[in-house]
BAFI-706849 format. One record per residue (C-alpha): x, y, z; residue in one letter; residue number from 1. Coordinates in nm, 2 decimals, decimal comma. Layout:
<rs>
(r (X Y Z) 'A' NUM)
...
</rs>
This chain:
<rs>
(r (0,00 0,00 0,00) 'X' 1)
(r (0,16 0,34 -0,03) 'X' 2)
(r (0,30 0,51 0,24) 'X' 3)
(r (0,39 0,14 0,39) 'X' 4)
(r (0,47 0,17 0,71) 'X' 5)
(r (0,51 0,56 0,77) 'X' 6)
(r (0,32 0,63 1,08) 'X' 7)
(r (-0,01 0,82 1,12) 'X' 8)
(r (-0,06 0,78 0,68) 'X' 9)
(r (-0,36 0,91 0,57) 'X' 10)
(r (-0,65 0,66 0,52) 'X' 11)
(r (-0,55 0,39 0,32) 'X' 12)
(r (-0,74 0,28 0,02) 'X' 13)
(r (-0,85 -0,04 0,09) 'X' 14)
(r (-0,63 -0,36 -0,07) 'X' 15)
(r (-0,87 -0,59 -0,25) 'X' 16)
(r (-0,85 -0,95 -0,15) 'X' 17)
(r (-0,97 -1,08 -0,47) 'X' 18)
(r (-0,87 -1,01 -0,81) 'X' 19)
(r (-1,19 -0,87 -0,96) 'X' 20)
(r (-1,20 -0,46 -1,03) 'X' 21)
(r (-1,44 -0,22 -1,00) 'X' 22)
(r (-1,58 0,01 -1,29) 'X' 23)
(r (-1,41 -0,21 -1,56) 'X' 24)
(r (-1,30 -0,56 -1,64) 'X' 25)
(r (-0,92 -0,74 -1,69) 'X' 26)
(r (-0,78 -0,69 -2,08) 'X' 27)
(r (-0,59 -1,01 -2,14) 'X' 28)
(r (-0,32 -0,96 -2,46) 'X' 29)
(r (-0,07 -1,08 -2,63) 'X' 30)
(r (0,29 -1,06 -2,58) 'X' 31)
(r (0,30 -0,88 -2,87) 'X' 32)
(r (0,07 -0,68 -2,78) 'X' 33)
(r (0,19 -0,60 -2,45) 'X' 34)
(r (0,50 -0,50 -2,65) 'X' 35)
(r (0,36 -0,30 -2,91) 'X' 36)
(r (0,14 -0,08 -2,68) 'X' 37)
(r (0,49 -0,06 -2,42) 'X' 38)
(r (0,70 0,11 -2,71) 'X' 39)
(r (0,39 0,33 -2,86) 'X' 40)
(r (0,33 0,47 -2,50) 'X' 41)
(r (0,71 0,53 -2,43) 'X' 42)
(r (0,74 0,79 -2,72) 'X' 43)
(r (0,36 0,96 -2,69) 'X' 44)
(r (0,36 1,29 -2,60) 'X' 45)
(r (0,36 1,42 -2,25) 'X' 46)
(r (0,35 1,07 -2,11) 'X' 47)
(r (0,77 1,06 -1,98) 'X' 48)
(r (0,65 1,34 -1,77) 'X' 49)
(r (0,38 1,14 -1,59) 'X' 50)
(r (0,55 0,87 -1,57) 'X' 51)
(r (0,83 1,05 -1,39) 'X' 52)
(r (0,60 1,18 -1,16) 'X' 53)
(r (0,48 0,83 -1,07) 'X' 54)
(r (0,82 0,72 -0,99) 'X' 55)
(r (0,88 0,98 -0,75) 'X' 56)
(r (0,54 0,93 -0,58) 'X' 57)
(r (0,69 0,56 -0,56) 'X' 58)
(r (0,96 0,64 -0,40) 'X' 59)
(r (0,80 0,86 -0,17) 'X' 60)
(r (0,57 0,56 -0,09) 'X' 61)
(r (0,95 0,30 -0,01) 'X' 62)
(r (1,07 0,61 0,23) 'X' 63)
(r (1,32 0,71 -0,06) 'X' 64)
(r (1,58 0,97 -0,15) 'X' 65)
(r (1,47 1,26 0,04) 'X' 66)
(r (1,50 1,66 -0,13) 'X' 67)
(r (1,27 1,52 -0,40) 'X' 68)
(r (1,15 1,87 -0,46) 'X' 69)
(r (1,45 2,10 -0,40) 'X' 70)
(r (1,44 2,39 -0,62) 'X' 71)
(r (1,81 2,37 -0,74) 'X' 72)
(r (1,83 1,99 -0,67) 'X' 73)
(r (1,75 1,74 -1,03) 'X' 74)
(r (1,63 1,43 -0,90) 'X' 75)
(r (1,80 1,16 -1,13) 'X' 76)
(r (1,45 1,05 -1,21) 'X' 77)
(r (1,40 1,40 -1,38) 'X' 78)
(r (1,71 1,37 -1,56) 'X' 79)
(r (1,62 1,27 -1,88) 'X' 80)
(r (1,36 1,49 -1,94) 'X' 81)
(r (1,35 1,81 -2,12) 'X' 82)
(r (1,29 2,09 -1,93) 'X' 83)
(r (0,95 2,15 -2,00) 'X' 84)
(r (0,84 1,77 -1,90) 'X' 85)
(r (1,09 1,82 -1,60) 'X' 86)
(r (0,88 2,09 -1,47) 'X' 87)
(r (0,53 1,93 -1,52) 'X' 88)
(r (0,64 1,64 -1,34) 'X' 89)
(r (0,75 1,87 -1,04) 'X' 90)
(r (0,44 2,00 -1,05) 'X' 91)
(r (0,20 1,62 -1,05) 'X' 92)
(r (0,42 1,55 -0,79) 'X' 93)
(r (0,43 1,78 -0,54) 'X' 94)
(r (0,04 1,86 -0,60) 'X' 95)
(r (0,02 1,42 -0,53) 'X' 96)
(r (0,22 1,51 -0,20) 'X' 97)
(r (0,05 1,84 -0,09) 'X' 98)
(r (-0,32 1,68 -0,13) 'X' 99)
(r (-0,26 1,34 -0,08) 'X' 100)
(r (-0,47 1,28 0,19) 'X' 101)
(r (-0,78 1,40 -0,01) 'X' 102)
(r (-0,73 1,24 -0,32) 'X' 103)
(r (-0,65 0,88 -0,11) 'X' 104)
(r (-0,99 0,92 0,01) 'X' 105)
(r (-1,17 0,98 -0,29) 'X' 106)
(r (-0,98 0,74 -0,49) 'X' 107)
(r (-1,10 0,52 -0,18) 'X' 108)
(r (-1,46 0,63 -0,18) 'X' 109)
(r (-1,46 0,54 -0,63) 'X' 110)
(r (-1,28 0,17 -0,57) 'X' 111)
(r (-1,55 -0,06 -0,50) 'X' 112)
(r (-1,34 -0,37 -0,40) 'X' 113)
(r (-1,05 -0,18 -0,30) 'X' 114)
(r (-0,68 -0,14 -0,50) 'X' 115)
(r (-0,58 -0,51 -0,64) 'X' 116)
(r (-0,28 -0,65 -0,45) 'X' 117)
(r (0,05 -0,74 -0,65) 'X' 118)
(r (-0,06 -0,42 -0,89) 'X' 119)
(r (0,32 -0,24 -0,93) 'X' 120)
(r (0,29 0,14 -0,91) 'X' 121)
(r (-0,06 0,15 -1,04) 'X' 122)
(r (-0,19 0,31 -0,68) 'X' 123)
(r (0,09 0,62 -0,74) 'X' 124)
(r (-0,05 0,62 -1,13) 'X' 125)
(r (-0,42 0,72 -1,00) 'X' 126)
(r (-0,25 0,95 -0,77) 'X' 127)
(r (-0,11 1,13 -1,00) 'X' 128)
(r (-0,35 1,13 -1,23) 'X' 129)
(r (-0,60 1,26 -0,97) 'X' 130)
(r (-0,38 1,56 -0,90) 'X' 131)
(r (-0,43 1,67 -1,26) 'X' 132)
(r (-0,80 1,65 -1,22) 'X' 133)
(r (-0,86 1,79 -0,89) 'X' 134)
(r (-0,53 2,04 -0,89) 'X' 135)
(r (-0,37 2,10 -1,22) 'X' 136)
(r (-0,43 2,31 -1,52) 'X' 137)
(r (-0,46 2,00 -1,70) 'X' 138)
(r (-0,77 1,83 -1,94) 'X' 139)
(r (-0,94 1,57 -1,79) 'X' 140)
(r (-0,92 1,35 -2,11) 'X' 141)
(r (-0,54 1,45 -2,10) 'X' 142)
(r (-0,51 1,31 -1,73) 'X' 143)
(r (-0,72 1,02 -1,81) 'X' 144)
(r (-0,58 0,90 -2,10) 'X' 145)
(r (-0,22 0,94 -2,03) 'X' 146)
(r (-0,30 0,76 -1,67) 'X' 147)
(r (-0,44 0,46 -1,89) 'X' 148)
(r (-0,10 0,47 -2,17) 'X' 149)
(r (0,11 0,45 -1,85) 'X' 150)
(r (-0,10 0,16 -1,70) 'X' 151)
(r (-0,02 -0,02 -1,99) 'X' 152)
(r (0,35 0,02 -1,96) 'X' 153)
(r (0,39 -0,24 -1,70) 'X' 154)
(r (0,27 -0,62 -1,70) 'X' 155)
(r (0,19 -0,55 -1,35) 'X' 156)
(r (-0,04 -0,29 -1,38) 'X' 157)
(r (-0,17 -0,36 -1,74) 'X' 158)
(r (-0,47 -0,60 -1,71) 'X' 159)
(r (-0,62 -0,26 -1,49) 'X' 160)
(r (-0,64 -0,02 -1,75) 'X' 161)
(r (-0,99 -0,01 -1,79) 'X' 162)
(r (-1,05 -0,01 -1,43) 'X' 163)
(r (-0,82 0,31 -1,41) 'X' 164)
(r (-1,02 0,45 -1,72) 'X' 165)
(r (-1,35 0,43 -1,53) 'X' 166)
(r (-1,22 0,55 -1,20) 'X' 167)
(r (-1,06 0,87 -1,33) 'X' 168)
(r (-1,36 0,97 -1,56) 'X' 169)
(r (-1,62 0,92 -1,23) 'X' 170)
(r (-1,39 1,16 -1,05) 'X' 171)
(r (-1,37 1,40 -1,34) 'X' 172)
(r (-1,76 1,39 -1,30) 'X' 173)
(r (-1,77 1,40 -0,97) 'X' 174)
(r (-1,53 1,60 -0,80) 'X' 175)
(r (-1,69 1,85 -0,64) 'X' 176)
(r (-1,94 1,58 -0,46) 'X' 177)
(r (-1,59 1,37 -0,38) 'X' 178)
(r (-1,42 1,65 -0,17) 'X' 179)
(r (-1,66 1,81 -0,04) 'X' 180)
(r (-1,58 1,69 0,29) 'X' 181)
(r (-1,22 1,72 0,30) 'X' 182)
(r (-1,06 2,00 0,45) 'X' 183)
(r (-0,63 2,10 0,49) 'X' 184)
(r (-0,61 2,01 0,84) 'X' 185)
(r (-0,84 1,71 0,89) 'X' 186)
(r (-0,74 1,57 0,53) 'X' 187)
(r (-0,44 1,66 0,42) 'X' 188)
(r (-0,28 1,66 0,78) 'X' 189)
(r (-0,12 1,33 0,95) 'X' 190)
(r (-0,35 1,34 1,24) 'X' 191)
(r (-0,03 1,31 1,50) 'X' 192)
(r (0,06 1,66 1,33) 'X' 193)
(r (-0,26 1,83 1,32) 'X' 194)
(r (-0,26 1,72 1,70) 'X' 195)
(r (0,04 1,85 1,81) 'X' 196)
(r (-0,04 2,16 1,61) 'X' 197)
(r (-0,40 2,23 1,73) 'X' 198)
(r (-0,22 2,16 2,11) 'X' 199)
(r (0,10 2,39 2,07) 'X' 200)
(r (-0,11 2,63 1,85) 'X' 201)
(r (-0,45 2,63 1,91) 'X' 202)
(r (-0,72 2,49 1,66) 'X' 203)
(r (-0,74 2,85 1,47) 'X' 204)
(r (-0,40 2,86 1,38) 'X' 205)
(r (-0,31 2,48 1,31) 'X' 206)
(r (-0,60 2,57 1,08) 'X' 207)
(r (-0,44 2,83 0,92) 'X' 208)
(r (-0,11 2,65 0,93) 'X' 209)
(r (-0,28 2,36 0,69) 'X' 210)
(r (-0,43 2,59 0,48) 'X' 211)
(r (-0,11 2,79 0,40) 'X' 212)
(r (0,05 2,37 0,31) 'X' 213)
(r (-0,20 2,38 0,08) 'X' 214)
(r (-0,07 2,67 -0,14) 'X' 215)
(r (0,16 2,69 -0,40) 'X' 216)
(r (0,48 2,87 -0,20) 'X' 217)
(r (0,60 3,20 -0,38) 'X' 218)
(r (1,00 3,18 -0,48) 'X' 219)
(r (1,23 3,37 -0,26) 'X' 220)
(r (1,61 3,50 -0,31) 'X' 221)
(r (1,89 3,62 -0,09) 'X' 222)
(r (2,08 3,91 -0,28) 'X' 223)
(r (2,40 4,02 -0,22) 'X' 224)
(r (2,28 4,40 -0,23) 'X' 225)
(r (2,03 4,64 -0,31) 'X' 226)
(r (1,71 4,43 -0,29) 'X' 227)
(r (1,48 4,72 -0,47) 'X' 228)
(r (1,71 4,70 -0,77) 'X' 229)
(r (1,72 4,35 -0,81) 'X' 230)
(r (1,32 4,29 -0,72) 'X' 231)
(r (1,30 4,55 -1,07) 'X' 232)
(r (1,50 4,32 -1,21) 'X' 233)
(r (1,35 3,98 -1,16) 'X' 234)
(r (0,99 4,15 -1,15) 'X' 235)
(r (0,91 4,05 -0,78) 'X' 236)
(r (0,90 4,29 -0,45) 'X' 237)
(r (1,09 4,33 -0,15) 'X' 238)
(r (0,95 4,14 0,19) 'X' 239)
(r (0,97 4,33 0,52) 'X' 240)
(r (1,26 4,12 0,58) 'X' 241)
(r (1,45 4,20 0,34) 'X' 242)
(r (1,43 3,91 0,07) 'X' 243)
(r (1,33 3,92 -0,28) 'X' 244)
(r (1,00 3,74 -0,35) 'X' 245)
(r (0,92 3,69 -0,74) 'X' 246)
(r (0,60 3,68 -0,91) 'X' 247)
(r (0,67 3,42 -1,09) 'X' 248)
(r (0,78 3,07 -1,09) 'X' 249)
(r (1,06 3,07 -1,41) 'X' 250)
(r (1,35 2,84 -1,45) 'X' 251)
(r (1,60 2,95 -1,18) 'X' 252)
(r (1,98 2,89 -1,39) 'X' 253)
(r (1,74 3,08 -1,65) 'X' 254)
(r (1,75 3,44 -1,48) 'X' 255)
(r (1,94 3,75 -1,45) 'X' 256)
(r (2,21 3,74 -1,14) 'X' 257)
(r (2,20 3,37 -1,12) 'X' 258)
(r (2,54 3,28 -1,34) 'X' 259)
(r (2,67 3,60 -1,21) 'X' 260)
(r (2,64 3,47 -0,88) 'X' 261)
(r (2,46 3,76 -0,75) 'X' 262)
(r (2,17 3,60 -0,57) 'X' 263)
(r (2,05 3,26 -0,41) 'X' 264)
(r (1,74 3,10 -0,37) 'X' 265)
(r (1,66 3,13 0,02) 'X' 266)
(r (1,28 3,15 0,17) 'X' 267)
(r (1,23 3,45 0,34) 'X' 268)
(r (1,23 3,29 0,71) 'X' 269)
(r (1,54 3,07 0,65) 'X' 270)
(r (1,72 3,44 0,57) 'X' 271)
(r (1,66 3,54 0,92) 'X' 272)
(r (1,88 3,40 1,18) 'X' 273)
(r (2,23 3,45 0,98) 'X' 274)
(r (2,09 3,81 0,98) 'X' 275)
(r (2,06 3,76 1,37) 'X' 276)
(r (2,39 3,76 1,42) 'X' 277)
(r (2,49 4,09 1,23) 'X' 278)
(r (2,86 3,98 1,19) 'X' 279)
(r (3,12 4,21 1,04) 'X' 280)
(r (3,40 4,19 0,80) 'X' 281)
(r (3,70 3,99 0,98) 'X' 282)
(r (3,45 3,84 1,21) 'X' 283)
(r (3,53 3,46 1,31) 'X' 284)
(r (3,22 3,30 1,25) 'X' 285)
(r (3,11 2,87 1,25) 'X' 286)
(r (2,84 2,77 1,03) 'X' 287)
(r (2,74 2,43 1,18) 'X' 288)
(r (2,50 2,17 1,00) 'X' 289)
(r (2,61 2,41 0,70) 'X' 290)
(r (2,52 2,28 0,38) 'X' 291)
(r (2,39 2,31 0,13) 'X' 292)
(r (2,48 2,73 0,19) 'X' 293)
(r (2,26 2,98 0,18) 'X' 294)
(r (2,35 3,11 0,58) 'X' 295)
(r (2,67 3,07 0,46) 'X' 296)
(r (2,66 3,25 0,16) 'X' 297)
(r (2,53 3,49 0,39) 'X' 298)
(r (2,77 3,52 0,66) 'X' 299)
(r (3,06 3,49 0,40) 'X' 300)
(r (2,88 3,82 0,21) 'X' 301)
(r (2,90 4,02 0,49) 'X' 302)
(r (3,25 3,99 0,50) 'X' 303)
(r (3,30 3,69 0,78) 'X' 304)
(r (3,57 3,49 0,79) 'X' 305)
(r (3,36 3,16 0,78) 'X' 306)
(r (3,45 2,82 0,87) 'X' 307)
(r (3,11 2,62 0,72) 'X' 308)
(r (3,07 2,23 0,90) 'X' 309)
(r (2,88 1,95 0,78) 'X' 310)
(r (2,90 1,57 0,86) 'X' 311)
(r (2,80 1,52 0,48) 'X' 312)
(r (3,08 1,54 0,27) 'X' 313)
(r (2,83 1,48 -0,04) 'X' 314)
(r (2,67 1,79 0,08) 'X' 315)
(r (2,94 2,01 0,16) 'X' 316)
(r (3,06 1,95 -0,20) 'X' 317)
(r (2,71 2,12 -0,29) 'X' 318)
(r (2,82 2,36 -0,09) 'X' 319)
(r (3,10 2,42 -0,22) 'X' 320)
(r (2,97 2,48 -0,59) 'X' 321)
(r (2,73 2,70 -0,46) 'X' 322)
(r (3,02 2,90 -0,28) 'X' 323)
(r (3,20 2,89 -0,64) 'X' 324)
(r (2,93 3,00 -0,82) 'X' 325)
(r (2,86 3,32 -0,59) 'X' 326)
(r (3,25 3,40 -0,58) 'X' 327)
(r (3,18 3,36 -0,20) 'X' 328)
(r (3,52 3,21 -0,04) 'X' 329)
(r (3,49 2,96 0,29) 'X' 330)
(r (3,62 2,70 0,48) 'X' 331)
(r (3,43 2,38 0,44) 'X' 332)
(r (3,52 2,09 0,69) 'X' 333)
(r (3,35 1,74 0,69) 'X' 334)
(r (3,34 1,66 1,07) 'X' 335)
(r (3,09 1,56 1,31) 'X' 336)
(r (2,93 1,85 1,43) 'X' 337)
(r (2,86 1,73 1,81) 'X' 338)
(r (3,22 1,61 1,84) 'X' 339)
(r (3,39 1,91 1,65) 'X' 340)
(r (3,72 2,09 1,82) 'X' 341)
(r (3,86 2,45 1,72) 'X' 342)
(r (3,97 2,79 1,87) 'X' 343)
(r (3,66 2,97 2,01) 'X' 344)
(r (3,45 3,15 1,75) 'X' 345)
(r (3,33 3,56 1,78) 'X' 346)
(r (3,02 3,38 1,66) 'X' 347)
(r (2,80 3,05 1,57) 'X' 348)
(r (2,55 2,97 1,40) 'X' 349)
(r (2,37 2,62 1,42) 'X' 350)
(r (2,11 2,50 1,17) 'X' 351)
(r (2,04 2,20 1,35) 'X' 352)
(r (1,89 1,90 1,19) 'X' 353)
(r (1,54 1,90 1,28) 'X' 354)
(r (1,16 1,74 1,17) 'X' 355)
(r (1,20 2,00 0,90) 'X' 356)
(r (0,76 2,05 0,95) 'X' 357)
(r (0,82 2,41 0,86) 'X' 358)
(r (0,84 2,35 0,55) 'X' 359)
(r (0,59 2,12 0,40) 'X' 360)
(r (0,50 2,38 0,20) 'X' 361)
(r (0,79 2,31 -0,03) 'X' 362)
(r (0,88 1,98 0,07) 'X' 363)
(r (0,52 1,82 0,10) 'X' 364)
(r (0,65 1,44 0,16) 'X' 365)
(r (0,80 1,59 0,47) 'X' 366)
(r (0,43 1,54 0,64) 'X' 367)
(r (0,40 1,21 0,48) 'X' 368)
(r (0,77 1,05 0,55) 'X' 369)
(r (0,85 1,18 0,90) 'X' 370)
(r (0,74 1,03 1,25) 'X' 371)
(r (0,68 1,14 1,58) 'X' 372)
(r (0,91 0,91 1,72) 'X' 373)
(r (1,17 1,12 1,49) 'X' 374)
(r (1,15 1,41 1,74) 'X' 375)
(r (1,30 1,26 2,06) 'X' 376)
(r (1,58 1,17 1,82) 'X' 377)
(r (1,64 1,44 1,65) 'X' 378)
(r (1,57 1,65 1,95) 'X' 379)
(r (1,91 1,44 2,13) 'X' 380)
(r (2,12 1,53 1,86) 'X' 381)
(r (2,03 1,90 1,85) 'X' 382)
(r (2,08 1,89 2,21) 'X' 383)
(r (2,48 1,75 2,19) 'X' 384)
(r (2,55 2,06 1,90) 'X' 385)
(r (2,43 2,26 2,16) 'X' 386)
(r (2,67 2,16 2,39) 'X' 387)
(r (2,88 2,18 2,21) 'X' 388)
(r (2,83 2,45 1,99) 'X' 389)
(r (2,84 2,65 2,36) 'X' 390)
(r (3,22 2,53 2,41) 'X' 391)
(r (3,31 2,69 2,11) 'X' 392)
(r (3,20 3,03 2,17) 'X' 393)
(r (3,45 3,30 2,29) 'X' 394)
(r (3,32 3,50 2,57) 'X' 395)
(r (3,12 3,82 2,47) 'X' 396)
(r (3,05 3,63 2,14) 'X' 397)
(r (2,70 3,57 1,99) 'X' 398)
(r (2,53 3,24 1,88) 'X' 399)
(r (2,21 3,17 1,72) 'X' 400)
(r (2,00 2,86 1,72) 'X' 401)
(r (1,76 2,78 1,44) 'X' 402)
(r (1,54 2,51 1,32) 'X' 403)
(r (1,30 2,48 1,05) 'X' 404)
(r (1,04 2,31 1,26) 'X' 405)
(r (0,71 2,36 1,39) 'X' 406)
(r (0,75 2,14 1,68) 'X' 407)
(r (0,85 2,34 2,00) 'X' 408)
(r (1,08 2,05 2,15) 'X' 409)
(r (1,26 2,15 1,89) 'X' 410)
(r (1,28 2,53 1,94) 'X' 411)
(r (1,19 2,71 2,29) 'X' 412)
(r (1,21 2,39 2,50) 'X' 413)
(r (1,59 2,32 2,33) 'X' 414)
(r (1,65 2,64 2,37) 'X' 415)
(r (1,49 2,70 2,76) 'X' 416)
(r (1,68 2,32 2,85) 'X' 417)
(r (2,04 2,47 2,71) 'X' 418)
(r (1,99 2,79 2,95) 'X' 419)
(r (1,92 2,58 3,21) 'X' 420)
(r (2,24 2,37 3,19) 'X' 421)
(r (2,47 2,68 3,06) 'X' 422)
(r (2,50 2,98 3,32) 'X' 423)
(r (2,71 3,19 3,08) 'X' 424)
(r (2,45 3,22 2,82) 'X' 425)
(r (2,19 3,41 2,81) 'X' 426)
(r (1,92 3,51 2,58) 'X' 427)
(r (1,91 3,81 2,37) 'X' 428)
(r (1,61 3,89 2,27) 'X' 429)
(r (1,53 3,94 1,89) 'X' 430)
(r (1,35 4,33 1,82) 'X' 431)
(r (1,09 4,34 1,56) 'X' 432)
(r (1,29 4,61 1,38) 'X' 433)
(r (1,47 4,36 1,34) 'X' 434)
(r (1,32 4,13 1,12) 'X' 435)
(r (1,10 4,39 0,94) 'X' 436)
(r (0,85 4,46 1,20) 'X' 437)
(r (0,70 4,14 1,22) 'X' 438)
(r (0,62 4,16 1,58) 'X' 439)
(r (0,36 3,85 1,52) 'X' 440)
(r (0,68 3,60 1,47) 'X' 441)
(r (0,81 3,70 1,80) 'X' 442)
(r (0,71 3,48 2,14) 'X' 443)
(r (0,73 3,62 2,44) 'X' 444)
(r (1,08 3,58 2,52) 'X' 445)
(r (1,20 3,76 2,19) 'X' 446)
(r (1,32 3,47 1,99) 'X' 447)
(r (1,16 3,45 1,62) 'X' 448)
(r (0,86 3,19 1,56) 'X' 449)
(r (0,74 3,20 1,18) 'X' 450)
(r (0,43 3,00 1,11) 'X' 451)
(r (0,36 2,91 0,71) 'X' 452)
(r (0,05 3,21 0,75) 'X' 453)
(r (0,29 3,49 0,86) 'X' 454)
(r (0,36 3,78 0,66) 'X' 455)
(r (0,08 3,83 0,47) 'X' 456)
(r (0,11 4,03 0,17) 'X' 457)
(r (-0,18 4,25 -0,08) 'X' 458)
(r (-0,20 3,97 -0,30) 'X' 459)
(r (-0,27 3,59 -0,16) 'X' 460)
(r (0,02 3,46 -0,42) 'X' 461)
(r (0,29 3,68 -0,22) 'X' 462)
(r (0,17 3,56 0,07) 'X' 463)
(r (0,35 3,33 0,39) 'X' 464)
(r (0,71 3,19 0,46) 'X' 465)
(r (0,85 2,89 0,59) 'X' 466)
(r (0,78 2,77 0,96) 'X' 467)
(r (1,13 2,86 1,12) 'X' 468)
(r (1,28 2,92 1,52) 'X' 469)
(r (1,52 3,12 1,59) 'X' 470)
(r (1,70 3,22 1,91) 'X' 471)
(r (2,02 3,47 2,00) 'X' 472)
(r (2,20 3,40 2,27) 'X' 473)
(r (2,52 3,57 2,43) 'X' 474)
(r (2,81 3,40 2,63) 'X' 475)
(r (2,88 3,62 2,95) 'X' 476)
(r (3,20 3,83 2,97) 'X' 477)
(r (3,41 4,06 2,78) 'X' 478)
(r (3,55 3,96 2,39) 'X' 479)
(r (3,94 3,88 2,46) 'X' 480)
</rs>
């Protein structure tokens, strides 16, 4: 079934115990059939993209690859395709991911007897093929019939085909009847998230939170200098932060700045805490859980001397191209980060591995791949870079904390449970001038908490930012 095994799935379709279909009956051919109708499919137009689509839906499904929709990041499975197809099957995948949980339950409520066992990918083919229907700019006969062409492609899945054929034209029909009771948070939420989030949030804004996955996310950029000029440029505006926020989705290597190496692609929240620690040109400064760059890009643009860490060497050499690319120069070192030894730093920064909940509004699979069980994990191992992150601070120097979660273990409990066991640091508190004025991303105790709904713009489209934590903290005494 997909999603095996990953805790808290949404509702599964049911597995049919018996080979009879709904809505259609098995088409028995040839070998020469099947072989003819394999390589006619293969070619036809528009179908590589699907197919593509599928795969990584498939993947998803086996607990797979992870970065599957990374802006800068080609999956291999994406690889072969041109860039046109490459984008479309971004697109049927991620709108797969972002709605699964409705379109699992009404493929569910249109399977009579259930998905046949032993059927190959043919669970992530409807999938997909919903998306197009219920989500996508796409024809229904285009969705339908391509669905059916890709059926056919596997001996697994092609006795089905008129099965999927009926299915997908009674949800065309249907649709509006099919979801109309299926809503962000109680569909299209694991329910040990929406939980946690109507607990830690309250039920208006783990509403809100949903509701904000469900959105295509606008396209954000880091510039090296003068923001106004460069939002001209690239036709998008300036956020109160300070980031770049375009209009419009366009191939990335495609625009002005990118070869030059002026700009990066960085959401608006993830921009803030490198800006937290307002370093300065000579400045000694650790980038810890570094890759793949963009706080370092930033700390290394302000004129830092910067020592980036990462216990992934594949990543660091990511990295490393990015820093080559934006004529940025660092130190990268492949080193555990919890055991790591140096000469105190004037200041850290740790990007701590976390749930990574924050932002499921471009990496939708993170709802459907993560567990809760991951938190008390990951929550240890942020703790250890803590520690040790605090032994390498020089006294008087700054350090900032951040997470891209949702999930306050992994934010103002870490950061309340590291006070408790350090004396010599101390908080200091974040001002909303700050970060722009947004006084509604800062708790109580002046440490930055961004929620997908924040920052609300005039238009919807230009609209929210990654869920993000972010604390400053000080070691006592003078800078030697």
């Amino acid at each position: 079934m997909f999603a095996s095994g990953v805790a808290m799935k949404p509702p599964a379709i049911p597995a049919s115990k018996k080979p009879a279909i709904a809505k259609g009956q098995r088409v028995r051919l040839s070998e020469g059939e099947k072989q003819a109708q394999e390589l006619a499919a293969s070619t036809y137009p528009g179908l590589p993209a699907r197919m593509a689509a599928v795969a990584l839906i498939a993947e998803m499904a086996s607990g797979g690859a992870e970065e599957r929709f990374a802006g800068e990041v080609i999956h291999p499975k994406m690889l072969p395709l041109e860039p046109r197809d490459r984008a479309l099957a971004r697109s049927i995948a991620i709108a797969s991911t972002r709605h699964l949980g409705t379109i699992r339950r009404v493929l569910g409520k249109l399977l009579e007897r259930g998905l046949p066992k032993g059927a190959g990918q043919l669970e992530a083919i409807l999938i997909c093929a919903a998306a197009q229907i219920l989500y996508l700019d796409v024809p229904d006969h285009a969705a339908v019939d391509l669905a059916v062409r890709g059926v056919r492609l596997d001996p697994k899945t092609a006795a089905f085909a008129a099965m999927v054929n009926g299915v997908l034209r009674n949800l065309a029909r249907q649709r509006q009847e099919l979801t109309a009771d299926c809503t962000p948070l109680a569909t299209d939420t694991p329910n040990w998230l929406a939980l946690r989030w109507r607990k830690n949030y309250g039920d208006a804004a783990a509403e809100a939170i949903a509701k904000a996955h469900g959105d295509e996310p606008t396209l954000d950029i880091t510039v090296k200098r003068d923001p106004e000029h460069w939002a001209q440029v690239l036709g998008g505006i300036v956020t109160p932060t300070g980031s770049v926020r375009l209009r419009d989705h366009t191939a990335i290597a495609d625009l002005p700045g990118y070869e030059a190496g002026e700009w990066w692609v960085q959401d608006a929240a993830a921009a803030i805490p490198a800006r937290l620690l307002h370093v300065a040109p000579g400045m000694r400064v650790a980038d810890l859980c570094a890759a793949p760059g963009g706080k370092t890009a930033q700390l290394a643009a302000a004129g830092a001397d910067v020592t980036a860490v990462d216990r992934s060497a594949e990543r660091l050499k990511r990295l490393s191209i990015n820093m080559e690319r934006l004529n940025l120069q660092v130190e990268s070192l492949v080193a555990d980060v919890a055991n790591f030894k140096a000469a105190p730093f004037d200041a850290i920064l740790v990007d701590a591995p976390c749930l990574a909940t924050g932002t499921i509004r471009r990496h939708p699979d993170v709802a459907w791949t993560k567990r809760s069980g991951d938190i008390a994990t990951l929550v240890q191992l942020q703790t250890r870079i803590l520690d040790r992150a605090a032994l390498l601070l020089r006294p008087g120097g700054r350090m900032v904390y951040c997470t891209c979660s949702l999930e306050p273990e992994e934010g103002e409990m870490q950061i309340a449970a590291l006070l408790r066991r350090n004396p010599d640091l101390i908080r200091d508190p974040i001002d909303a001038a700050e970060v722009g004025g947004l006084q509604e991303c800062l708790n109580a105790s002046g440490e930055w908490r961004s929620l997908p709904f924040h920052m609300q713009a005039s238009e919807p489209r230009l609209s929210g930012l990654d869920g993000f934590f972010a604390a400053r903290l000080v070691r006592k005494g003078e800078v030697q």
